[in-house]
C-alpha positions as CSV (number, residue, x, y, z in Angstrom):
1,X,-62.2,-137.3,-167.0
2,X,-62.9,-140.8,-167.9
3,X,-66.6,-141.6,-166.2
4,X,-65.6,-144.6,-164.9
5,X,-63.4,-142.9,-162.4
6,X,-65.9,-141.0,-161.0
7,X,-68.5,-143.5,-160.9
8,X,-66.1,-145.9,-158.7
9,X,-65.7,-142.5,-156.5
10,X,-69.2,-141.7,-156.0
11,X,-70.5,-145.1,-155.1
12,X,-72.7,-144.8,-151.9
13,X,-74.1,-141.7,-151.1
14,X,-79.0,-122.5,-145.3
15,X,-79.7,-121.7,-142.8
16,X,-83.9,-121.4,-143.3
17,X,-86.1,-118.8,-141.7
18,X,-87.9,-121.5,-138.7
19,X,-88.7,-118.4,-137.1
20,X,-92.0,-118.6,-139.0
21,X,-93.2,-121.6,-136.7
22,X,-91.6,-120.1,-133.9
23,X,-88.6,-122.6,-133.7
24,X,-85.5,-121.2,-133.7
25,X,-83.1,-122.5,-136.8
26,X,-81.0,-125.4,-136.1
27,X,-77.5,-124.3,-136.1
28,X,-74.9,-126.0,-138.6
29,X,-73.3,-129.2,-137.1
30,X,-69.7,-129.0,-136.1
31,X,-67.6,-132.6,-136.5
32,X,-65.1,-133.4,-134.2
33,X,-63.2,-131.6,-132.0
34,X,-59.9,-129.7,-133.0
35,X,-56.7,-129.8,-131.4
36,X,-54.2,-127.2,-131.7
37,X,-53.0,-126.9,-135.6
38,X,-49.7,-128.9,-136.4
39,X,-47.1,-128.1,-138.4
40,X,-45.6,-131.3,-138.6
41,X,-47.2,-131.7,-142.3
42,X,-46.1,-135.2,-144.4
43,X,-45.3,-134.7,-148.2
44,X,-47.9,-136.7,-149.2
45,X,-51.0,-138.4,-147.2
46,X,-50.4,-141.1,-145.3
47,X,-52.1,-144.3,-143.8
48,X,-53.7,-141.6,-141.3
49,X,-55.0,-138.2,-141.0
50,X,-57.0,-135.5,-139.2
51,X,-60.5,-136.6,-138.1
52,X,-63.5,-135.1,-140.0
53,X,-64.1,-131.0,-139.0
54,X,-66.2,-128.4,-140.4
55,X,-65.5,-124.9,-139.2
56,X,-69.8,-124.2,-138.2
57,X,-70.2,-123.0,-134.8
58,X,-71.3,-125.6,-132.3
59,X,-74.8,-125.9,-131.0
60,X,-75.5,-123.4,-128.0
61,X,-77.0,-125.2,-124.9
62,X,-78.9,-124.2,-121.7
63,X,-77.3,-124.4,-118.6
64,X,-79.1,-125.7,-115.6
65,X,-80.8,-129.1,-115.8
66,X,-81.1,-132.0,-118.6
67,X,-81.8,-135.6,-119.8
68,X,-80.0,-137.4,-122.0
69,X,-81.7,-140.7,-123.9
70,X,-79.5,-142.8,-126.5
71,X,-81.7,-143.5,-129.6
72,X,-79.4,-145.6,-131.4
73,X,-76.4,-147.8,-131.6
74,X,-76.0,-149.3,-134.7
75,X,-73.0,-150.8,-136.7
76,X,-73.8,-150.5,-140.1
77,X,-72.5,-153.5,-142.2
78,X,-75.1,-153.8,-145.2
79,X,-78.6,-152.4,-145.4
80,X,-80.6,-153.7,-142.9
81,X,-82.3,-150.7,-141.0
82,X,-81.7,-150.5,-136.9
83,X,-85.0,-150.8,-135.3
84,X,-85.6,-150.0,-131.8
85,X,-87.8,-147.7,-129.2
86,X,-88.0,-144.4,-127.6
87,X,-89.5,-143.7,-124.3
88,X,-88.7,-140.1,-123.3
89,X,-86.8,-139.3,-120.6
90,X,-88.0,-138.5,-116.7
91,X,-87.1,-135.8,-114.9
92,X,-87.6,-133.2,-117.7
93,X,-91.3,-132.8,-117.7
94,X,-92.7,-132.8,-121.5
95,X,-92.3,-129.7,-122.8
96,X,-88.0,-128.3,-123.4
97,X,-86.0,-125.2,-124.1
98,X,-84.0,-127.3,-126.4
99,X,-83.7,-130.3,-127.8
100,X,-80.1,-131.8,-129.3
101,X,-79.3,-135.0,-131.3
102,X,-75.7,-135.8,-131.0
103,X,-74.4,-138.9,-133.3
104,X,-70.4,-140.3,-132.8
105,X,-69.1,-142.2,-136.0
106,X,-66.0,-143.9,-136.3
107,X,-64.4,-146.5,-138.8
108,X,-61.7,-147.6,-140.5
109,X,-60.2,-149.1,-143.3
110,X,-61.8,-148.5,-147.0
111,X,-65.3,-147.5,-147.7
112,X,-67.3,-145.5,-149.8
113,X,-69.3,-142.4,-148.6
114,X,-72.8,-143.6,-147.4
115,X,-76.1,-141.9,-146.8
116,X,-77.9,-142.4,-143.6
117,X,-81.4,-141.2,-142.1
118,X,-83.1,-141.7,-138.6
119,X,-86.9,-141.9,-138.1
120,X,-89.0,-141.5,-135.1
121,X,-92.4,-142.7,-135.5
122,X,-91.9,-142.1,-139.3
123,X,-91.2,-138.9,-139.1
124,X,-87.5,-138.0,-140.3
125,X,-85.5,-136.0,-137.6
126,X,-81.9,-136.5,-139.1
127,X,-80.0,-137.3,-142.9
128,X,-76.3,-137.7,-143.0
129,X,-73.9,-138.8,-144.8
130,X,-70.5,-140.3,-144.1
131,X,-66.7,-139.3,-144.2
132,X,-64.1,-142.2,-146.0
133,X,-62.0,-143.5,-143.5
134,X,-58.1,-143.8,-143.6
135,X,-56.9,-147.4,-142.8
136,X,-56.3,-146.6,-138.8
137,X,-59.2,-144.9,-138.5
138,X,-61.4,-141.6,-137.9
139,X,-64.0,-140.7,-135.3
140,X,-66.4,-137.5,-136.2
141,X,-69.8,-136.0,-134.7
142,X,-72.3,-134.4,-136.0
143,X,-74.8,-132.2,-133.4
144,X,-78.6,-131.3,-134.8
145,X,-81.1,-129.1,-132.7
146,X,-84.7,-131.1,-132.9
147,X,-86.3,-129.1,-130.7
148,X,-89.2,-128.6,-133.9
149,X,-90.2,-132.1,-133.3
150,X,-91.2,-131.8,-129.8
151,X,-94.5,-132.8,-130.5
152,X,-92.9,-136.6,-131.5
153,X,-90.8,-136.6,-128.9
154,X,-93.2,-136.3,-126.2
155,X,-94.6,-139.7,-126.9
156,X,-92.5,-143.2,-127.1
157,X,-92.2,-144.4,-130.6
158,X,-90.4,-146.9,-132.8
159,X,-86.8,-146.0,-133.9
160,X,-85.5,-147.0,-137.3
161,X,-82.1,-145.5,-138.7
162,X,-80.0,-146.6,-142.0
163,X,-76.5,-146.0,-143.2
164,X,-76.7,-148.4,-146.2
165,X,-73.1,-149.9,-146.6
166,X,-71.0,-152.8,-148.2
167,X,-68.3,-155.1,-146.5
168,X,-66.5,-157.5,-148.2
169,X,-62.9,-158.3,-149.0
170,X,-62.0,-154.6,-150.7
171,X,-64.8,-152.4,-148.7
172,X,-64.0,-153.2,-145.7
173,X,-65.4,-150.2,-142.9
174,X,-67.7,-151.3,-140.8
175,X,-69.3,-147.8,-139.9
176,X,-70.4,-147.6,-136.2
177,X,-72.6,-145.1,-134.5
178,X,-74.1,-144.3,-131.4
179,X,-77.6,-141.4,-131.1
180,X,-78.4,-139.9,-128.5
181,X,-81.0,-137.2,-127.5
182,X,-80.3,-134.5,-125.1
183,X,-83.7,-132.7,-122.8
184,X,-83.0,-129.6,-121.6
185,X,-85.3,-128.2,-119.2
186,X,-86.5,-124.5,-118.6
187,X,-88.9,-122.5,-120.2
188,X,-90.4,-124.4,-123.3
189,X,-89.2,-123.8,-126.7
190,X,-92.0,-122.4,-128.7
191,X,-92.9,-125.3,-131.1
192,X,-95.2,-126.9,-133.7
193,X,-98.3,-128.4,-132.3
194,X,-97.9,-131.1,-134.3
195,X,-95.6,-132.9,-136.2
196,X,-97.1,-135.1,-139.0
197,X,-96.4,-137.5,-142.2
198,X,-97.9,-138.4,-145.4
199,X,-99.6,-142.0,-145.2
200,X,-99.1,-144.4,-147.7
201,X,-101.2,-142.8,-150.4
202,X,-98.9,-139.6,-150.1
203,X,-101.7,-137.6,-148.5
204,X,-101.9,-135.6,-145.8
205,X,-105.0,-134.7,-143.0
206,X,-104.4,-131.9,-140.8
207,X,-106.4,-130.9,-137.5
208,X,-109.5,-128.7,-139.0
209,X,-108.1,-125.5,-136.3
210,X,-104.8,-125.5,-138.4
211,X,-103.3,-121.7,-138.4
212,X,-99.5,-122.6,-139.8
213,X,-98.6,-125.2,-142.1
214,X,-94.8,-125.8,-142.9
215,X,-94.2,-128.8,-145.7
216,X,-89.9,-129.6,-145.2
217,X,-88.7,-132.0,-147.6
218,X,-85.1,-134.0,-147.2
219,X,-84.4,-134.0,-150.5
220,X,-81.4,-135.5,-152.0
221,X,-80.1,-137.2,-155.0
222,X,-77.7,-140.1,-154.5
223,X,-77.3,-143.5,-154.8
224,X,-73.9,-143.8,-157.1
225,X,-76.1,-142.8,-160.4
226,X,-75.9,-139.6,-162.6
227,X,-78.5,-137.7,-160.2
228,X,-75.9,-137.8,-157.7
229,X,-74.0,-135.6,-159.2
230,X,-76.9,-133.7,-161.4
231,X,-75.3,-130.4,-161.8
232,X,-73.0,-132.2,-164.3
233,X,-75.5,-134.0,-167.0
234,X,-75.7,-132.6,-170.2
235,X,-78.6,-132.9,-173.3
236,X,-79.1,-135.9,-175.2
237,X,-77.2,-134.2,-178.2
238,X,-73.8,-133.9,-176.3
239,X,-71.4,-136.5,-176.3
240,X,-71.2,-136.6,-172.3
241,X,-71.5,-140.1,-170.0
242,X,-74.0,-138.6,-167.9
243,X,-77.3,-137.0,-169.9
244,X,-80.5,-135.9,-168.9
245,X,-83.3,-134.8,-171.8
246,X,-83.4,-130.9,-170.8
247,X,-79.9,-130.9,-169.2
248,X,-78.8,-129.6,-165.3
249,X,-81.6,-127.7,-164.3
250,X,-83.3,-129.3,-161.1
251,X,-86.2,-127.9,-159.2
252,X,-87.6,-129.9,-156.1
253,X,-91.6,-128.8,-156.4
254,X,-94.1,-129.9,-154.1
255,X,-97.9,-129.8,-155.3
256,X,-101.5,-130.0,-152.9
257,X,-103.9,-131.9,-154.4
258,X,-102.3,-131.4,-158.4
259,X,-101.9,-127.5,-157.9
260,X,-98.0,-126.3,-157.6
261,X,-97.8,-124.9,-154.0
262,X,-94.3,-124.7,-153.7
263,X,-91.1,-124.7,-155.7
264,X,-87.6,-124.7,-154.7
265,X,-83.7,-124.9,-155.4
266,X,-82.2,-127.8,-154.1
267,X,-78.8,-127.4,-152.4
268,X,-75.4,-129.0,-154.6
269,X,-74.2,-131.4,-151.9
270,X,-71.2,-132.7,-153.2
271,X,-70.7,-136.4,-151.0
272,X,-67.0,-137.1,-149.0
273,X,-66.4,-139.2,-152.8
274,X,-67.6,-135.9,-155.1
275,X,-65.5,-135.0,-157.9
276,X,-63.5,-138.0,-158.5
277,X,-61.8,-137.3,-155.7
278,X,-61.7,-138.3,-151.9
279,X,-58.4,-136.4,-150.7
280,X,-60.7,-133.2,-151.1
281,X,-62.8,-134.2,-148.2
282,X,-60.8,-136.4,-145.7
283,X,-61.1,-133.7,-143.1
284,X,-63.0,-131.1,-144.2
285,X,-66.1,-132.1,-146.2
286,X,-68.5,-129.7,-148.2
287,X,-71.0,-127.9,-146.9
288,X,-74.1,-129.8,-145.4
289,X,-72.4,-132.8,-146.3
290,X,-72.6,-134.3,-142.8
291,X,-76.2,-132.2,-141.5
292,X,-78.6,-132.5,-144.6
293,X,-80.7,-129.5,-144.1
294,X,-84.7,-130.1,-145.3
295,X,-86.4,-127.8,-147.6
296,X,-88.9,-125.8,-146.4
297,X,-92.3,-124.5,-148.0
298,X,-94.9,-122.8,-146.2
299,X,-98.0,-123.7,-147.2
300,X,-100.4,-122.0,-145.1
301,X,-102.1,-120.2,-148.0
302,X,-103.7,-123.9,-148.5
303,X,-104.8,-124.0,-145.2
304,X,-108.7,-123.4,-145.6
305,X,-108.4,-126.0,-148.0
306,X,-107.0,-128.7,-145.3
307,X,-109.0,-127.5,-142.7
308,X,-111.7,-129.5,-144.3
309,X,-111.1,-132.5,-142.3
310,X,-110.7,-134.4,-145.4
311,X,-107.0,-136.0,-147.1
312,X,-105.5,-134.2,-149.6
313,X,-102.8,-135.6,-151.9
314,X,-99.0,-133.9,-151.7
315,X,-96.5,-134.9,-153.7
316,X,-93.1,-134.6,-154.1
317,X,-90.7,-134.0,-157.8
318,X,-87.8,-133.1,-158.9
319,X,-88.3,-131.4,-162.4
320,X,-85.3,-132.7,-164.9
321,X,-85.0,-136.1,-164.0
322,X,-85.1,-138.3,-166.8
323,X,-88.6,-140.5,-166.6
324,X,-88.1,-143.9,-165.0
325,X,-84.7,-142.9,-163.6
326,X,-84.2,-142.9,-160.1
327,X,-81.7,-140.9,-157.6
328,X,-83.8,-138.9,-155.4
329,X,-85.3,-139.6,-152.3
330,X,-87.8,-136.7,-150.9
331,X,-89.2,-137.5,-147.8
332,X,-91.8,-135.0,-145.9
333,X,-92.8,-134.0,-142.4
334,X,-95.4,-131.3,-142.1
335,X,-95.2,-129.0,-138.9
336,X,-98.6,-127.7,-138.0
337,X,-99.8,-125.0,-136.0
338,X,-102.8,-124.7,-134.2
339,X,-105.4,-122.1,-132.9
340,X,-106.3,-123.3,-129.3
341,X,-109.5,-121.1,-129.5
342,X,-111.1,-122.7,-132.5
343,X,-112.2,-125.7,-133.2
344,X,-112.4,-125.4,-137.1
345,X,-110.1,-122.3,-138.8
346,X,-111.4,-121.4,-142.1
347,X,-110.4,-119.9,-145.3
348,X,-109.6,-119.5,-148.7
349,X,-106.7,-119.6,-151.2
350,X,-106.7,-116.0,-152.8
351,X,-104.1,-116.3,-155.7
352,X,-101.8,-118.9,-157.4
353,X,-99.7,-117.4,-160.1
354,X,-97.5,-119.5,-161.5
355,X,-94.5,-118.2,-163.7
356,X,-93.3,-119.6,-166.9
357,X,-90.3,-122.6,-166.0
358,X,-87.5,-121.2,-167.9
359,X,-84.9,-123.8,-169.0
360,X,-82.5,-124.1,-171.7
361,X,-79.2,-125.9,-172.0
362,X,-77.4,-124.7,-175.1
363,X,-74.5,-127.6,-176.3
364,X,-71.6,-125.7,-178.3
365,X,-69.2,-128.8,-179.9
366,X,-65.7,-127.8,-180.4
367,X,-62.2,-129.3,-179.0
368,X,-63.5,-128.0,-176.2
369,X,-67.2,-129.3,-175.7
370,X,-69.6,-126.7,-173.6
371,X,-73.1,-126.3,-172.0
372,X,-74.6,-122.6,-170.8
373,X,-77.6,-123.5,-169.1
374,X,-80.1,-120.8,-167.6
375,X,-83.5,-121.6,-166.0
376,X,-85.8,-119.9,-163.6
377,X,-88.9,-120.0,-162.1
378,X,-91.5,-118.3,-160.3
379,X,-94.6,-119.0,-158.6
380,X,-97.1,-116.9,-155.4
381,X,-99.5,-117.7,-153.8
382,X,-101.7,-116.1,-151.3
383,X,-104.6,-117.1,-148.7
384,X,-106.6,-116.5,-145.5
385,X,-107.6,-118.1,-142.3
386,X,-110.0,-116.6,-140.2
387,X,-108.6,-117.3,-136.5
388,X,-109.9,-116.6,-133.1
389,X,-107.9,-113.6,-133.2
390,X,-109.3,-112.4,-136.9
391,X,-108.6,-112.5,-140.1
392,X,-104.5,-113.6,-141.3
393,X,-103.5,-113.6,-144.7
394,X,-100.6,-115.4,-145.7
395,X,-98.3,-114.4,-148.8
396,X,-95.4,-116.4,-150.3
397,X,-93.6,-115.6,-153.3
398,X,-90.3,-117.9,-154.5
399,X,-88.1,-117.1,-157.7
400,X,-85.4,-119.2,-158.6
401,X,-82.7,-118.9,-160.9
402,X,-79.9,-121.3,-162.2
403,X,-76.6,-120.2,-164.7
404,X,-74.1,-123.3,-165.5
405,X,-71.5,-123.3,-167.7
406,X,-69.8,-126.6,-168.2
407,X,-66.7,-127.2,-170.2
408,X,-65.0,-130.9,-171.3
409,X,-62.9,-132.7,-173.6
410,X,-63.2,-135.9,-175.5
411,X,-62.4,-138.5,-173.5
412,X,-63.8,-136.6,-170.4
413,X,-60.1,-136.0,-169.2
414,X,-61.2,-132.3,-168.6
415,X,-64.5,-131.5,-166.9
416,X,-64.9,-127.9,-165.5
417,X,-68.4,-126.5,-164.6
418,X,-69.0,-122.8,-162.9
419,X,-72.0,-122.9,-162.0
420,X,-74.9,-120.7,-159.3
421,X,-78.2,-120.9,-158.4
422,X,-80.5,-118.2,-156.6
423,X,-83.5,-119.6,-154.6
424,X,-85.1,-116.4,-153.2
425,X,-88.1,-116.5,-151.2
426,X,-90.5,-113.7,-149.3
427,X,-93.5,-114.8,-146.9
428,X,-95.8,-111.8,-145.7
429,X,-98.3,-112.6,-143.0
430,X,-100.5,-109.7,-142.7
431,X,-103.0,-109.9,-139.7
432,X,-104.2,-107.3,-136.5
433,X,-101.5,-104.8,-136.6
434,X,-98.2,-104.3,-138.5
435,X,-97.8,-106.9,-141.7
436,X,-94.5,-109.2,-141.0
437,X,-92.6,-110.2,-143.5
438,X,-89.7,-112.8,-143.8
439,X,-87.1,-112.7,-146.9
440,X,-84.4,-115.4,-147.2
441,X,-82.2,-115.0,-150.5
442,X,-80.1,-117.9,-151.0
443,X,-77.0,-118.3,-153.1
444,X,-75.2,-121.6,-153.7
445,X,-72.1,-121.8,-156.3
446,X,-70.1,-124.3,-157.3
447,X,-66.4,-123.9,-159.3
448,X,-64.1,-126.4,-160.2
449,X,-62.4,-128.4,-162.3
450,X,-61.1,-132.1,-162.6
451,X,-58.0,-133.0,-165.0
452,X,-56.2,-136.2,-165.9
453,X,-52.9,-136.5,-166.8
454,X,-51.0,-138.8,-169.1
455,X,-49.4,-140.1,-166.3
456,X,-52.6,-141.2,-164.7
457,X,-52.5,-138.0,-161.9
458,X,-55.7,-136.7,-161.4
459,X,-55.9,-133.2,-160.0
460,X,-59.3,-131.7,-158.9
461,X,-59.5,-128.2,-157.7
462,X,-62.8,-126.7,-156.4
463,X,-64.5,-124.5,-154.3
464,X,-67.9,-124.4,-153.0
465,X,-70.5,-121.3,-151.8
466,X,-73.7,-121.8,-149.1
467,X,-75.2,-118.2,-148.7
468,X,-78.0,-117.2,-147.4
469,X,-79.3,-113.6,-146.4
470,X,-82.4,-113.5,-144.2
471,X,-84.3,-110.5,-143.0
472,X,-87.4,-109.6,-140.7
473,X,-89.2,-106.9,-140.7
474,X,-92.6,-105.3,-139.1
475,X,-94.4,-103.0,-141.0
476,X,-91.9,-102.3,-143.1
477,X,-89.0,-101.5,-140.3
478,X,-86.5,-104.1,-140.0
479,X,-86.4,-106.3,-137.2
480,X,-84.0,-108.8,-137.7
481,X,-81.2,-109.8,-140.3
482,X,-78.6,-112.7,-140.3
483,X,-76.0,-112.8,-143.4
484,X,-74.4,-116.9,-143.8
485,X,-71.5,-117.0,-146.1
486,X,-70.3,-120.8,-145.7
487,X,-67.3,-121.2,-148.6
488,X,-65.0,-124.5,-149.2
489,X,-62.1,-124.6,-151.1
490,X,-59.8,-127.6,-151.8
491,X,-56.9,-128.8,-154.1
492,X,-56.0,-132.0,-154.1
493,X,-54.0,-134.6,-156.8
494,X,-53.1,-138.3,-156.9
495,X,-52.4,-141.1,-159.2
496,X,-55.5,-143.5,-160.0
497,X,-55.7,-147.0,-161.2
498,X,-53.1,-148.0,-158.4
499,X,-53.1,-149.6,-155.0
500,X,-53.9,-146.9,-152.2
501,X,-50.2,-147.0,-151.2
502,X,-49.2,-145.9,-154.3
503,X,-51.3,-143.2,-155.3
504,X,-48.9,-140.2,-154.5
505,X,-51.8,-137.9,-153.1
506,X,-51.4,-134.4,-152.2
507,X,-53.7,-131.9,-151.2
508,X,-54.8,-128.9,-149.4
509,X,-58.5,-127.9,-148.5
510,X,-59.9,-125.4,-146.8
511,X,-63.1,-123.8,-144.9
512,X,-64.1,-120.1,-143.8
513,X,-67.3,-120.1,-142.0
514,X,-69.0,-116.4,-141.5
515,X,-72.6,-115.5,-139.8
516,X,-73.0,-112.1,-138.7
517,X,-76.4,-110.5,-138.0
518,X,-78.6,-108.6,-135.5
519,X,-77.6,-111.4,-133.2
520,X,-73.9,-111.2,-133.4
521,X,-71.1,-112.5,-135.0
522,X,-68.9,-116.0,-135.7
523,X,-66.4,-116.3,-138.2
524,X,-63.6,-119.6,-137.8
525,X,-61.6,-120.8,-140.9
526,X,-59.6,-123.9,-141.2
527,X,-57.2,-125.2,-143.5
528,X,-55.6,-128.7,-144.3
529,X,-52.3,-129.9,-146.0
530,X,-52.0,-133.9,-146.7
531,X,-54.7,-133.8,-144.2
532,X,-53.0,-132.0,-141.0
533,X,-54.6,-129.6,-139.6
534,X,-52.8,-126.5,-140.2
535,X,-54.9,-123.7,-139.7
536,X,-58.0,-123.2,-137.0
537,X,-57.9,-119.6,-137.1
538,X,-61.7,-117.7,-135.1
539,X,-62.2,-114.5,-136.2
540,X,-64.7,-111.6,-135.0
């Protein structure tokens, strides 16, 4: 397909084993509420259609007593951040059983996606992005459990949230939100002690008694360049619009003072634009789209070394990004855990083995033009902290893996890619009694492929894969295991170059959304035709 095209389109903008900090995972966000399916279905899309809805399971709540504080109301006209304040609430005491952020979005009339972020004292709590809006209008929700940063929230702070957007004569939604924070009271959450940021010099000092150290890092690449859409760039040899030197492969590392501590895969968000194509995500949008999950690392193998008392530089990047360009925004919060008994934890870093960084992008010219890219990685690393309660040793071993192929034509009028990545990580704390150990294998896939007609129709079919498999065991007996399998599929054609009311589209998209584990099971799938709800099917 002809860049251009999806350029103008893109303009704008796991579930993770938090057990290990003792907070429990913060369920997927569910937007909007459904009503009962319809099959009153138009043959094409209209001036109107289904609010935004993903098929996640809604955030469980406590019963019995809460507060609720609103963080934010905003309308979002160009890029001038909200700034306000938080006091927390009364009535609630200081310490919660859970915590929930709730944003409500609506707007209408034409826009691009946008991306969005909300800080509390500097720390980053939430990242979004936005759905396109039909000419009368949506309305969507997004729910986030924050009950990790308790340790920011007991103290009043300074607000600042930002959904960067453009009104003028052609863009013309105004997007308009309103935060709020949920207290619930009961028996306290366990949580990290505290909740910190880098300073300006990107480094980091941590409380000398530090036991746990969790690094999460929002990573994302956007802002309407070619690293929004990464997974497509090719090598500098093929005759492509978007190239990077060494082709697809990404890898979001973070290092401690120059040494790689942690490496991961970052997830394929594909933005409520993606694909050259907005009829694909009008109702249902790809996974994480609206609740950007953070990249964790645990670096408590470097704890001796930041129990010093002294700063120590961490840094944030994204390996395969062409030098000088930009499109990724990495921001970091560091949850800390503390031994009340001691005043200074010490210890050592044991082993750092880093693996070779496989990565190869092979062009092949032909009528067809293709790139078969493989890259992996490996790196573990191992340390102690000697604790009031003795000796723990702290092992973390990540491997990732990336396979691509992607297939055009001159011109771009065909661009396929079939692509997955593996981002498989194993964290074995090993102290008085039984070792623990954490594994989360993550799978994310992405298949589609975007054609353009003669007659100017554009037709995009694709379908997208969030996995995740997590296990707990102690001493080698399995404690705990959860299974995600969070799969998008959508359809959709229309004619471009033309005024909206002439573009003809069609489409039907789709989500199934499966969790089972020790804990149970969910399992709701929806589907959309020229954005009606047709299907909201629960399962289990």
């Amino acid at each position: 397909m002809k860049r251009r095209i999806i350029m103008s389109m893109l303009a704008g903008a796991t579930l993770l084993a938090s057990t290990l900090l003792g907070a429990a995972p913060a369920p997927a966000a569910e937007a909007g509420t459904a009503p009962a399916p319809s099959a009153d279905v138009p043959a094409e899309f209209g001036t109107d259609w289904h609010d935004p809805i993903t098929a996640a399971p809604p955030l469980t709540k406590p019963a019995g007593k809460s507060c609720q504080v609103t963080l934010a109301e905003a309308q979002f006209r160009d890029f001038t951040p909200y700034k306000g304040s938080y006091t927390p609430p009364d009535g609630c005491g200081d310490r919660w059983s859970k915590v929930v952020l709730r944003m409500d979005g609506k707007v209408k009339g034409r826009q691009f996606d946008r991306l969005g972020y909300l800080h509390l004292g500097g720390v980053e709590i939430f990242r979004t992005s936005t759905p396109q809006p039909s000419p009368d209008g949506i309305e969507w929700s997004v729910e986030k459990d924050v009950t990790r940063y308790t340790d920011t929230l007991r103290d009043s702070q300074d607000v600042e949230m930002l959904i960067g957007n453009v009104v003028d004569d052609t863009y013309t939604g105004i997007i308009d939100v309103k935060v709020t924070l949920t207290f619930y009271a009961g028996k306290p959450a366990v949580t990290p002690d505290r909740v910190l940021t880098l300073d300006d010099r990107s480094t980091l000092t941590t409380p000398r008694n530090s036991e746990r150290i969790i690094a999460e890092v929002y990573a994302t690449g956007s802002g309407g360049g070619c690293e929004e859409y990464w997974y497509l760039t090719v090598p500098e040899e093929a005759p492509y619009s978007c190239q990077a030197d060494g082709g697809p492969y990404r890898e979001v590392q973070i290092k401690v003072d120059g040494h790689l501590a942690g490496i991961a895969a970052p997830f394929p968000t594909v933005w409520t634009g993606g694909w050259s194509n907005p009829f694909l995500w009008y109702v249902v949008p790809g996974p994480r789209a609206f609740d950007i999950k953070p990249i964790e690392y645990d670096l408590t193998p470097f704890a001796g070394l930041f129990n010093d008392g002294r700063p120590h530089r961490v840094e944030v990047s994204v390996v395969g990004v062409p030098e000088g360009q930009s499109g990724w925004s990495t921001p970091v919060n560091v949850l800390v855990r503390q031994d009340a008994k001691s005043a200074h934890v010490t210890g050592k870093l044991t082993a750092h083995k880093v693996g070779p960084l496989a990565d190869s992008s092979t062009y092949t010219p032909g009528w067809e033009h293709r790139v078969d890219t493989e890259g992996d990685h490996r790196l573990t690393v191992a340390g102690y902290v000697d604790t009031s309660h003795g000796r723990v040793t702290t092992t973390v071993t990540r491997s990732l893996a990336n396979t691509s192929t992607h297939r055009w034509t001159d011109g771009e009028t065909t661009d396929g890619l079939d692509a997955t990545w593996t981002d498989d990580e194993s964290v074995i704390v090993d102290g008085r009694g039984p070792a623990r150990t954490a594994r989360t294998q993550r799978t994310y896939t992405m298949d589609g492929r975007t054609t353009l007609s003669a007659a100017d129709r554009l037709r995009t079919v694709l379908t997208l894969g969030d996995r995740a498999v997590i296990t707990e065991s102690l001493g080698g007996r399995r404690t705990a295991w959860s299974r995600l399998d969070d799969t998008y599929a959508g359809d959709a054609t229309y004619t471009v170059n033309v005024p909206r009311d002439q573009r003809h589209a069609v489409g039907t998209t789709g989500e199934r959304y499966r969790i089972r584990g020790s804990d149970g099971c969910y399992d709701r799938s929806l589907t959309t035709v020229q954005g009606v709800l047709t299907e909201d099917h629960r399962g289990c």
